[in-house]
N, C-alpha and C positions, 0 to 999 in steps of 0.2 A: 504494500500500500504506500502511496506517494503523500507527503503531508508540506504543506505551505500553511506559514503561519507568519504573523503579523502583528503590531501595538496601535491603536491609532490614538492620539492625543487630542481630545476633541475640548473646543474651549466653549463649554458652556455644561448646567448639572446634570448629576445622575441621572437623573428621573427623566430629564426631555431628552437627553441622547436617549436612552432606551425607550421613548415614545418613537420617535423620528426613526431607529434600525427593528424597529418592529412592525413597524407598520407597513403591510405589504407591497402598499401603492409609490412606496420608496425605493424601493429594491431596484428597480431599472434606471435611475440616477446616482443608486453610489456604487454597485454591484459592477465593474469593469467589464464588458462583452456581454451582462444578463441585457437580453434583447425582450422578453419576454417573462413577468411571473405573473400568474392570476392562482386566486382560489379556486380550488374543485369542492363546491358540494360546503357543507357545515360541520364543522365551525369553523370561522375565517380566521382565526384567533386561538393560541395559546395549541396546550396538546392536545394532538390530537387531527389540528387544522392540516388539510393538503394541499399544495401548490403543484400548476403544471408552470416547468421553465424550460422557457428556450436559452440555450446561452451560445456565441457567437467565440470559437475557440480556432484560431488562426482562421485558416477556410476556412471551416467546418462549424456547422449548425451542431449542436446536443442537445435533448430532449430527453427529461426527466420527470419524472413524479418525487416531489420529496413532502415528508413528512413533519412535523412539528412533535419534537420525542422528548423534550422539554424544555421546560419554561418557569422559570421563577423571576419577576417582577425584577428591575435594574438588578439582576445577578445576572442571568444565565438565560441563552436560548440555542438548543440546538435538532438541527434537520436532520434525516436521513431521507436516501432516496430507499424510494419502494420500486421505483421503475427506472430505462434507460442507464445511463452510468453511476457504477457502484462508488455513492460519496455520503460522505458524512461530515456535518458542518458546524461549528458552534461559536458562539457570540457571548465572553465571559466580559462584563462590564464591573470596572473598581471606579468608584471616585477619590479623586486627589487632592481636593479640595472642594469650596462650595460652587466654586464655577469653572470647576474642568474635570474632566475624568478622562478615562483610559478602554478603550476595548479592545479587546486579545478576538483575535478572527483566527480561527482554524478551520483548513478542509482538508479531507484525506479522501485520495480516491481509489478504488483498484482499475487496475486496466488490465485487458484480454493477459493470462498468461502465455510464457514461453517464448521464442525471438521476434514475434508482430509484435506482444505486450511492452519486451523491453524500448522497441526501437520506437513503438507509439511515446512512451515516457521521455525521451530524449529528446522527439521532435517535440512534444508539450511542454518540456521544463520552462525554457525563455518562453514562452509565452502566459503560464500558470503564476512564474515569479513576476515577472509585469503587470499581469493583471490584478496579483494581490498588492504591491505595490502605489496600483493607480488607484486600488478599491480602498485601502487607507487613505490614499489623501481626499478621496471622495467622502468618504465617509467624514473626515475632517471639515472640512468643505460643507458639505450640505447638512451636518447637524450644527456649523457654526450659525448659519442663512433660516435654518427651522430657527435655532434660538432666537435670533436677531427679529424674525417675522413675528416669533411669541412677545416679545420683548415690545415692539413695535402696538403690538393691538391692543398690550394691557396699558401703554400710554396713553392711546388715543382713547379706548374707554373711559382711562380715569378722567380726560379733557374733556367729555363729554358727559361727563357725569356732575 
């Protein structure tokens, strides 16, 4: 099994980064090459919930079912796939102070064994290290723009209040 992992250093709190990388409708803006996630079926949310993704890995299209296999509120969340390529993926969230935290991104995948399995891995590495690479700084990135948008509306509220 092949594993890529990563820190990403997000500058705003626990609680709205793990709003903002839970929330499925985000995942094709920080996720690097994910072209497609939607829900399948109920619940959209927490364990249990399933996703069909498309993800875009050098040429090549992959097409996956993954599963939500757990979830504990600004700790932890992690997928396995039930279909498509053999991966498992998990989202461990620490905060470091009141307005920044850390998320540890892990995914491990198997690929076909024996000399197609190795020589697939080889041609995937530089593109799987890349993509976690770009998936941190996205992740970076657009839970700064969630916080910044939250930030934003509870001003104007109180202005208008």
């Amino acid at each position: 099994m092949t594993e890529v992992r990563f820190v990403a250093t997000c500058s705003a709190p626990l609680d709205i980064t793990f709003e903002y990388l839970d929330d499925h409708r985000n995942v094709t803006d920080y996720w690097h090459g994910m072209v497609s996630y939607r829900p399948v079926g109920d619940p959209e949310h927490g364990v249990g919930a399933k996703f069909q993704a498309v993800s875009k890995v050098g040429p090549s299209s992959v097409k996956s079912t993954i599963q939500t296999v757990e979830w504990e509120r600004n700790v932890r969340v992690a997928y396995k796939s039930i279909s498509g390529m053999d991966s498992y993926t998990s989202f461990d969230f620490a905060a470091v102070d009141d307005t920044h935290c850390t998320v540890e991104f892990r995914v491990e995948f198997q690929l076909p064994g024996g000399i197609a399995g190795r020589m697939m891995e080889k041609t995937l590495e530089p593109f799987v290290s890349t993509a976690a690479r770009n998936t941190a700084n996205n992740i970076s990135h657009g839970v700064a723009a969630h916080y910044a948008s939250r930030l934003a509306a509870l001003e104007r509220d109180a202005a208008d209040s």
